[in-house]
FIVEX-891464 format. One record per residue: residue number from 1; x negated, y, z of N, C-alpha, C, O in turn. Coordinates in nm, 4 decimals. Example, Ala and Ser with C-alpha at 12.3 -4.5 7.8 and 13.67 -1.06 7.14 Angstrom:
   pos        n_x        n_y        n_z       ca_x       ca_y       ca_z        c_x        c_y        c_z        o_x        o_y        o_z
     1    -1.3190    -0.5690     0.7800    -1.2300    -0.4500     0.7800    -1.3200    -0.3300     0.7800    -1.4236    -0.3319     0.8465
     2    -1.2850    -0.2250     0.7080    -1.3670    -0.1060     0.7140    -1.2900     0.0030     0.7870    -1.3409     0.1138     0.8039
//
This chain:
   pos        n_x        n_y        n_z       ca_x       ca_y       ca_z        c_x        c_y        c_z        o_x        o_y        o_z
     1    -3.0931    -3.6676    -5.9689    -3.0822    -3.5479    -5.8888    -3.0647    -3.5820    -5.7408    -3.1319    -3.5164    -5.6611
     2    -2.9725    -3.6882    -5.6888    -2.9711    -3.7263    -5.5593    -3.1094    -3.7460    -5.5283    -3.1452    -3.7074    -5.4170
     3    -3.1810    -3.7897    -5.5918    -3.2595    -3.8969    -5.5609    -3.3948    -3.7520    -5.5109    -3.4689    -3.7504    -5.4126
     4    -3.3838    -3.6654    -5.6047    -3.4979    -3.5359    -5.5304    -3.4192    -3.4600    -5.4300    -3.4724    -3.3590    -5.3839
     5    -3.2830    -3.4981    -5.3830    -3.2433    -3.4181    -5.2674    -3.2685    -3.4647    -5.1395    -3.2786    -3.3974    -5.0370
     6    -3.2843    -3.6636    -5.1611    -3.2932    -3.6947    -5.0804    -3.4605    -3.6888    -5.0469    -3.5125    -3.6999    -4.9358
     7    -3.5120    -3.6729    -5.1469    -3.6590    -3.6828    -5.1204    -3.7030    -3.5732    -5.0740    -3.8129    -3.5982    -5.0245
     8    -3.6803    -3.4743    -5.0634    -3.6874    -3.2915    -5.0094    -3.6563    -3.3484    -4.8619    -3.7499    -3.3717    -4.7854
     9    -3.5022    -3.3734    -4.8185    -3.4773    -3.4295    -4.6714    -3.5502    -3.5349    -4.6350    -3.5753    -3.5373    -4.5146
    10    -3.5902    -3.6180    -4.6949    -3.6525    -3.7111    -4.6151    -3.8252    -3.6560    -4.6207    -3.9010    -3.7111    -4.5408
    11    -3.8644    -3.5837    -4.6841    -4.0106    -3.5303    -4.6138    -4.0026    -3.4091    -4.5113    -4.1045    -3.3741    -4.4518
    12    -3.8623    -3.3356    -4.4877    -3.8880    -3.2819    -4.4297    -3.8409    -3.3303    -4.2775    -3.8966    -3.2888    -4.1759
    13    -3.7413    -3.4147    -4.2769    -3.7231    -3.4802    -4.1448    -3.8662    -3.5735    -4.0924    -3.9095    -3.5697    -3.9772
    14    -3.9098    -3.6334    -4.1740    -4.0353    -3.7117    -4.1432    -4.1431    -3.6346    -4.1301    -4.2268    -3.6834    -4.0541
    15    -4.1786    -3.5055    -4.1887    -4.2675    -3.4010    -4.1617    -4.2133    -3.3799    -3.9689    -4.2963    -3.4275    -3.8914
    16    -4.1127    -3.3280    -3.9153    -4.0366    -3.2686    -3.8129    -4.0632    -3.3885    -3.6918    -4.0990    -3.3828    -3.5742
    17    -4.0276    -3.4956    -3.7821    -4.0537    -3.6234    -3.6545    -4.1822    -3.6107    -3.6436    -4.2046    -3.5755    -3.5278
    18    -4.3097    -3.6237    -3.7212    -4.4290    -3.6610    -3.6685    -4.5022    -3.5517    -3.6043    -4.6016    -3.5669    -3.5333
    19    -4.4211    -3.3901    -3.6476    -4.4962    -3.3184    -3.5494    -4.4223    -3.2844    -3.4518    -4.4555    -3.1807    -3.3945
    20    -4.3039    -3.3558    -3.4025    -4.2791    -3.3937    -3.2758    -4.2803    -3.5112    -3.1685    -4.2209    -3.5186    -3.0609
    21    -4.3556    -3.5895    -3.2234    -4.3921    -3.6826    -3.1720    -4.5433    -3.6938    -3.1563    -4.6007    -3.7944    -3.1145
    22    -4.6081    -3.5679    -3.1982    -4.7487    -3.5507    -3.1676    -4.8450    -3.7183    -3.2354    -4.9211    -3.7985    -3.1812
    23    -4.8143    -3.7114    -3.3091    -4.8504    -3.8056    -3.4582    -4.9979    -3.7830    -3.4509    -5.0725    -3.8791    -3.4696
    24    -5.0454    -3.6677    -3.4261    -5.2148    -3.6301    -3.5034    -5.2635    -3.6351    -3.3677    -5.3848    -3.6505    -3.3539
    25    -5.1896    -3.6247    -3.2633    -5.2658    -3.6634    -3.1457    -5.3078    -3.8174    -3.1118    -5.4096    -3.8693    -3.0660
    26    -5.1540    -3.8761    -3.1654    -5.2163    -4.0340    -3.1045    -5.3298    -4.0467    -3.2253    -5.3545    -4.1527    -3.1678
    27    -5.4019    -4.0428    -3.3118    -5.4769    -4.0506    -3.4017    -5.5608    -4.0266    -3.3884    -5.6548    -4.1046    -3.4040
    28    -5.5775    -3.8654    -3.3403    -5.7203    -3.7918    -3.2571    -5.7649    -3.8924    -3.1511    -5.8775    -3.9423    -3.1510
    29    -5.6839    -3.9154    -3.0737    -5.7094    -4.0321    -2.9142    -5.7446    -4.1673    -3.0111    -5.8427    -4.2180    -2.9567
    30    -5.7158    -4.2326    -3.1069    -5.7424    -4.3469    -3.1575    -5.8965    -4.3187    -3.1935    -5.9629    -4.4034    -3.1337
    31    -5.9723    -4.2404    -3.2614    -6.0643    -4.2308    -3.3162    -6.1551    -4.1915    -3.1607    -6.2467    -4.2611    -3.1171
    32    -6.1140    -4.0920    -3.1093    -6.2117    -4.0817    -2.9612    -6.2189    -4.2413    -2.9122    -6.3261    -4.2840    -2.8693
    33    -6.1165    -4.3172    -2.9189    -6.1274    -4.4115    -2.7876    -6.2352    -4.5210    -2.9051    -6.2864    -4.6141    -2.8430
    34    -6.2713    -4.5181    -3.0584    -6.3268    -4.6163    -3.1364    -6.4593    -4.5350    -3.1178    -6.5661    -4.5961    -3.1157
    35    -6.4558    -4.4182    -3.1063    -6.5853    -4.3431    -3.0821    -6.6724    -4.3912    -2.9520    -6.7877    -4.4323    -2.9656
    36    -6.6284    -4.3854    -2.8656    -6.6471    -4.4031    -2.7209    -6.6647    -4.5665    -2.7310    -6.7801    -4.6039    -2.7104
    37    -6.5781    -4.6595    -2.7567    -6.6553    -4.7834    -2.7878    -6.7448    -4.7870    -2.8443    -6.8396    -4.8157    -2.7711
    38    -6.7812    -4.7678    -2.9789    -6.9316    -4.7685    -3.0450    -7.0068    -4.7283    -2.9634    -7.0902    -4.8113    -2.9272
    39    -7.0142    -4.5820    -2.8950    -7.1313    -4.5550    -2.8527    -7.1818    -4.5871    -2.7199    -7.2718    -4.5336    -2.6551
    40    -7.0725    -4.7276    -2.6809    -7.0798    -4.8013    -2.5410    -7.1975    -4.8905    -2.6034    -7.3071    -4.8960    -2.5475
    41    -7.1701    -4.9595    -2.7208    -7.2220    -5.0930    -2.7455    -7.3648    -4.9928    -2.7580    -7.4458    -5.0365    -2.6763
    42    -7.4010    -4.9174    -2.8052    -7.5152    -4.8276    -2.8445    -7.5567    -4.8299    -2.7189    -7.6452    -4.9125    -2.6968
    43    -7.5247    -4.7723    -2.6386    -7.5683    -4.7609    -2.4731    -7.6862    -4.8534    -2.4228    -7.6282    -4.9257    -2.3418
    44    -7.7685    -4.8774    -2.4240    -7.8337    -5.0405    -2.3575    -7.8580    -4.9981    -2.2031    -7.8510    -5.1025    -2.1382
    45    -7.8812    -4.8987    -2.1251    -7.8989    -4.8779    -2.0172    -7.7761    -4.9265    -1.9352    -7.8056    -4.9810    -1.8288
    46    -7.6461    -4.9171    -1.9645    -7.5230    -4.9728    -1.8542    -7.5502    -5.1295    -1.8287    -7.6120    -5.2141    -1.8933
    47    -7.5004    -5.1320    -1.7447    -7.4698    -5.3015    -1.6943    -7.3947    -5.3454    -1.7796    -7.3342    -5.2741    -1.8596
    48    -7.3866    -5.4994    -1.7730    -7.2791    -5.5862    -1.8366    -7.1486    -5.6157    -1.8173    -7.0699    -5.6582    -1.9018
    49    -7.1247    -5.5881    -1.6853    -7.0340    -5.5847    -1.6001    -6.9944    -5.4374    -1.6131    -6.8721    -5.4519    -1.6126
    50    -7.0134    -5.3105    -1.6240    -6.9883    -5.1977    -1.6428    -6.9653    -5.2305    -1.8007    -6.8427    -5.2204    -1.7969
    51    -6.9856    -5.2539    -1.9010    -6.9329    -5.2100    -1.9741    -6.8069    -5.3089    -2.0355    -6.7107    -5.2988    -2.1116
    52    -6.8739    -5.4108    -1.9501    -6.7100    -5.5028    -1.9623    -6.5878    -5.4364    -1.9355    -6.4968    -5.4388    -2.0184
    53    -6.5742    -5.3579    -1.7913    -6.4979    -5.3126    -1.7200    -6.4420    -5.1558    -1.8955    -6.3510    -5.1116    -1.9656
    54    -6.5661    -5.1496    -1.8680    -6.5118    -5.0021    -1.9723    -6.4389    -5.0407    -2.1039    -6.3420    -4.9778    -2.1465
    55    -6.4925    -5.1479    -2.1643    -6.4036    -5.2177    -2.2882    -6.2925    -5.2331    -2.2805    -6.2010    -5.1833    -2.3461
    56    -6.2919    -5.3384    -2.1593    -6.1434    -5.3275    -2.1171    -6.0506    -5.2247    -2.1269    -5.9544    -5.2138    -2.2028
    57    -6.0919    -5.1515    -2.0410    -5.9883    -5.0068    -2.0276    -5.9924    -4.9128    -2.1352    -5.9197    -4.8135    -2.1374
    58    -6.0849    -4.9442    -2.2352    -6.0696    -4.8608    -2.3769    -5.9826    -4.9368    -2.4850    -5.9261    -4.8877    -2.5827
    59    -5.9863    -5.0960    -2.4348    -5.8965    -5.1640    -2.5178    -5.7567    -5.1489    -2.4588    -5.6636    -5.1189    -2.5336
    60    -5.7408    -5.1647    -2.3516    -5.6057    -5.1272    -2.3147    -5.5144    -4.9968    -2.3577    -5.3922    -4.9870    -2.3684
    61    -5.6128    -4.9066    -2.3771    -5.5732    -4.7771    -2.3888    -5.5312    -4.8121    -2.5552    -5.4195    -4.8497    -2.5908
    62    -5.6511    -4.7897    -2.6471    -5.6269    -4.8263    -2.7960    -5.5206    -4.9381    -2.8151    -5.4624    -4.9359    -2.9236
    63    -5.4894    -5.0263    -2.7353    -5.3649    -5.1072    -2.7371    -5.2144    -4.9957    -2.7832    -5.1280    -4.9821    -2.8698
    64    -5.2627    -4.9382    -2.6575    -5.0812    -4.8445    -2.6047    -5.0961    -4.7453    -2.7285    -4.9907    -4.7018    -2.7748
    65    -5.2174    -4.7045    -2.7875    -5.1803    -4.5748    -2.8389    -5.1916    -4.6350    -3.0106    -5.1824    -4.5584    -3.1065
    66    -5.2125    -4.7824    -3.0236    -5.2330    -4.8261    -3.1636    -5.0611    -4.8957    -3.1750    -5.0303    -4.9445    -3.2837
    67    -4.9834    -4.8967    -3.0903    -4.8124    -4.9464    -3.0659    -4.7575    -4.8714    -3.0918    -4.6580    -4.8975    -3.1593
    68    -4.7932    -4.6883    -3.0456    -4.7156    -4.5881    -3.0118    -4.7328    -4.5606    -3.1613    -4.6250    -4.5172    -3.2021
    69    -4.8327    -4.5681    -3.2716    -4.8705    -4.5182    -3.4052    -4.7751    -4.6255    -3.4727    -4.6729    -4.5897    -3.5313
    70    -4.8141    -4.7639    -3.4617    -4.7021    -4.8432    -3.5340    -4.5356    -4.8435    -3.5045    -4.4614    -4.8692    -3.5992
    71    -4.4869    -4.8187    -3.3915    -4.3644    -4.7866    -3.3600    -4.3559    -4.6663    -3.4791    -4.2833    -4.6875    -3.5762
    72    -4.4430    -4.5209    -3.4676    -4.4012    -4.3811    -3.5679    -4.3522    -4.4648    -3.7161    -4.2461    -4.4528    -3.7773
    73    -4.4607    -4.5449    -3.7444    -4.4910    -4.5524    -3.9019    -4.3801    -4.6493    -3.9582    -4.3488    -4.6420    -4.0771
    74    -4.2800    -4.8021    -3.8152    -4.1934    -4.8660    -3.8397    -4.0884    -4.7539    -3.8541    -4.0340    -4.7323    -3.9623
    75    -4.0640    -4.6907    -3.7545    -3.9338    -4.5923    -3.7561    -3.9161    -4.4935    -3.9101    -3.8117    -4.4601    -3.9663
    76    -4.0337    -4.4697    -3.9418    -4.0447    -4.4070    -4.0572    -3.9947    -4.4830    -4.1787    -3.8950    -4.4341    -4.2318
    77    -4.0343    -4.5703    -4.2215    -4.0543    -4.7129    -4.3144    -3.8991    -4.7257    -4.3195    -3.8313    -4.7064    -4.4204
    78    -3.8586    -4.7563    -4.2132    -3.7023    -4.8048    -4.1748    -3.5868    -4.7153    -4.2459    -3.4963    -4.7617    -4.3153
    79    -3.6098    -4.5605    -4.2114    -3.5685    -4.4146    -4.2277    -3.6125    -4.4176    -4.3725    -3.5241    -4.3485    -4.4231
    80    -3.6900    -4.4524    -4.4683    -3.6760    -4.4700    -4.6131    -3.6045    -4.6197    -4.6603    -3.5403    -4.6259    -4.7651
    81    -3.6163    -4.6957    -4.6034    -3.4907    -4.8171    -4.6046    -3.3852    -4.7353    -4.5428    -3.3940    -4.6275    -4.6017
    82    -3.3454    -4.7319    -4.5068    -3.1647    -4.6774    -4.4996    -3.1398    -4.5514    -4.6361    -3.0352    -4.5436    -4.7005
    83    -3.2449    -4.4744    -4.6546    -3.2222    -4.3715    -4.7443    -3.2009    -4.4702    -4.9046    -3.1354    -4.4638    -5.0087
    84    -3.2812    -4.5388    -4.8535    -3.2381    -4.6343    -4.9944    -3.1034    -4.7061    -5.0202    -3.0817    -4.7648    -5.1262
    85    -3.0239    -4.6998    -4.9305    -2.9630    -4.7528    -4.9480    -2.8382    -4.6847    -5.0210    -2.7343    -4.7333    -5.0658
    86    -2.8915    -4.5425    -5.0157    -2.7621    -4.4498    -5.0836    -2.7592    -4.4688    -5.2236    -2.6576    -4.4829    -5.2918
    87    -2.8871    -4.4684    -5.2660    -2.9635    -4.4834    -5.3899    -3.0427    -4.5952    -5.4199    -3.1591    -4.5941    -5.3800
    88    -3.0008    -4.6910    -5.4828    -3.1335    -4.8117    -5.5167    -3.2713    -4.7612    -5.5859    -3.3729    -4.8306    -5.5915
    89    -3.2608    -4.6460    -5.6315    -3.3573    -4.5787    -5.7283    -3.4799    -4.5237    -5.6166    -3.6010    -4.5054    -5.6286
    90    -3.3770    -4.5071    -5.4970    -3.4968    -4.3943    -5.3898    -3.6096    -4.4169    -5.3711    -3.7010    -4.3356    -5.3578
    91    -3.6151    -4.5874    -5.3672    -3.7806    -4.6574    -5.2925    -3.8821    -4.6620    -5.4341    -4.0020    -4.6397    -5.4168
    92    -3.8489    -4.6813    -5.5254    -3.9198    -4.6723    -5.6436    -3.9686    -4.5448    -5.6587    -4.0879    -4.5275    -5.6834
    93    -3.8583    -4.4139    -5.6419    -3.9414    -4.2750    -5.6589    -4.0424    -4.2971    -5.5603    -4.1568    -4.3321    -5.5893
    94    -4.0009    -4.2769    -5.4423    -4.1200    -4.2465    -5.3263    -4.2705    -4.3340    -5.3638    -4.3855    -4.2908    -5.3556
    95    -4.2312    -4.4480    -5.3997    -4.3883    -4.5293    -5.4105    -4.4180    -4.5144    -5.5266    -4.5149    -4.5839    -5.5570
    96    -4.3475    -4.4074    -5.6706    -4.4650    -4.4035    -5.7787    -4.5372    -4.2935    -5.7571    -4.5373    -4.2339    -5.6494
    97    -4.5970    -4.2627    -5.8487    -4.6995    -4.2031    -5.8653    -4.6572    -4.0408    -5.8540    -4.7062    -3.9500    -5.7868
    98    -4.5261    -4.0440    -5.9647    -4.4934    -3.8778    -5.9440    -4.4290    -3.8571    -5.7945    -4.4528    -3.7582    -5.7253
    99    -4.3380    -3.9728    -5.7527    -4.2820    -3.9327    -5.6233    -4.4147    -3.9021    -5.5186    -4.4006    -3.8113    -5.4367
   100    -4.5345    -3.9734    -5.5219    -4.6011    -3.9295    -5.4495    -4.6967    -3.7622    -5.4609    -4.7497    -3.6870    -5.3791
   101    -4.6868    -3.7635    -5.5411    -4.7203    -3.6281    -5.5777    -4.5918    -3.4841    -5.5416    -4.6090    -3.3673    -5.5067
   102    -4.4812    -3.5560    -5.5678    -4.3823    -3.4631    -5.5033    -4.3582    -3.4590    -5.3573    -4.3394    -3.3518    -5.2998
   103    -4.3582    -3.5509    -5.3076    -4.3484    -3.5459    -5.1289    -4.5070    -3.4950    -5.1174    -4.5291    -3.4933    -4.9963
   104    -4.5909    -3.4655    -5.1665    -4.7448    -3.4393    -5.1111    -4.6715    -3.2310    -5.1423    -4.6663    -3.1353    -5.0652
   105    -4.6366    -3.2453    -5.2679    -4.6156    -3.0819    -5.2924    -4.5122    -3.0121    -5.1982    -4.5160    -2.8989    -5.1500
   106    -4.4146    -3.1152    -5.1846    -4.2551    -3.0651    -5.0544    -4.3586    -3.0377    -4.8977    -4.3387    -2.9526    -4.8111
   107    -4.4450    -3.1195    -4.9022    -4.4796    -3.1247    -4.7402    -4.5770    -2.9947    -4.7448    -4.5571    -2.9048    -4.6631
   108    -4.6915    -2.9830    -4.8483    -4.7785    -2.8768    -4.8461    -4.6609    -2.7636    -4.8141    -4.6365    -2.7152    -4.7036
   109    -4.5813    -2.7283    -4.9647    -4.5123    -2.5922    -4.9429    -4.3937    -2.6256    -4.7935    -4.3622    -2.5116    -4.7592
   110    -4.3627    -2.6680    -4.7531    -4.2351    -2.6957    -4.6503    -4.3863    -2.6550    -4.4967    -4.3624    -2.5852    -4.3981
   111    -4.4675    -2.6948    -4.5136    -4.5890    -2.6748    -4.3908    -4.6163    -2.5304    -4.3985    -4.6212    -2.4732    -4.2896
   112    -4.6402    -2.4395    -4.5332    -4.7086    -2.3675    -4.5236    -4.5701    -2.2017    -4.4779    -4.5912    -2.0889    -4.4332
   113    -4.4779    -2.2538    -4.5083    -4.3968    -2.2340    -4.5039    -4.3354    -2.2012    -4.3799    -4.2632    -2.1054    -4.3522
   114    -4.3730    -2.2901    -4.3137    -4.3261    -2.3163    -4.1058    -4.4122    -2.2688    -4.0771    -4.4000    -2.2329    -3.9600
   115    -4.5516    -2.2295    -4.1376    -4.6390    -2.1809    -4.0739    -4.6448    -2.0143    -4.0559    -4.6846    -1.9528    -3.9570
   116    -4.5847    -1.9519    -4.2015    -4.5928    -1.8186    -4.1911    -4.5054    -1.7855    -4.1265    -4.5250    -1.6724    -4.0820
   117    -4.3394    -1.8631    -4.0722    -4.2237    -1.8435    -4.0408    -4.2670    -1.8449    -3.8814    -4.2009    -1.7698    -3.8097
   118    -4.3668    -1.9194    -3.8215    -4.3677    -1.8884    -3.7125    -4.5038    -1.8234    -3.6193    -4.5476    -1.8143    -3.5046
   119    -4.5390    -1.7787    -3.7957    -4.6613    -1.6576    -3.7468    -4.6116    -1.5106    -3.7458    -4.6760    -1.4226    -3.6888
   120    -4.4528    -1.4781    -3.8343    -4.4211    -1.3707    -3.7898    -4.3285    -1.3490    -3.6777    -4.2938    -1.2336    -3.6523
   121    -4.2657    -1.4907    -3.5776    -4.2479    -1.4320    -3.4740    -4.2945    -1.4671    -3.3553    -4.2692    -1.3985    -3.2563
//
């Protein structure tokens, strides 16, 4: 029983962190900035020197925003290590099969949920 109370709180604090930390944005920007590379190398009309310059600064960028995604996903990881620690049982729910099916059902209904709550005011 601890073990689904803690799993209710811990998807919904980890739901709360990633959509305050704009989670689906650094992701959206990860895939634009892999987009925008491919269709550099596609390019044959730029210079060599131009698109050196542009790699660069698309790798730099995908650097900062591929740190800012692994920092979310360590802090997260960490935040189910400490929860484990209340419970030795906790990390085993979360990574089988039914725990994953229950944090997929807590996050659907807990989302759809925040959603009507802040479509009626």
């Amino acid at each position: 029983m601890i073990n689904q109370l803690l799993l209710v709180f811990s998807t919904i604090v980890i739901y709360e962190f990633l959509r305050l930390s704009k989670f689906d944005n650094f992701i959206k920007s990860n895939i634009k900035i892999y987009k925008k590379i491919n269709n550099l190398f596609r390019f044959k009309k730029a210079s060599d020197s131009r698109k050196e310059k542009l790699i660069f600064n698309y790798s730099k960028s995908l650097f900062i925003i591929s740190l800012k995604i692994l920092f979310i996903l360590i802090f997260i990881l960490a935040f189910v290590i400490i929860l484990n620690l209340f419970t030795n049982s906790f990390l085993n729910l979360v990574i089988s099969a039914l725990g994953i099916i229950e944090i997929t059902l807590i996050f659907i209904i807990y989302h759809q949920l925040k959603k009507r709550i802040n479509a009626k005011l």
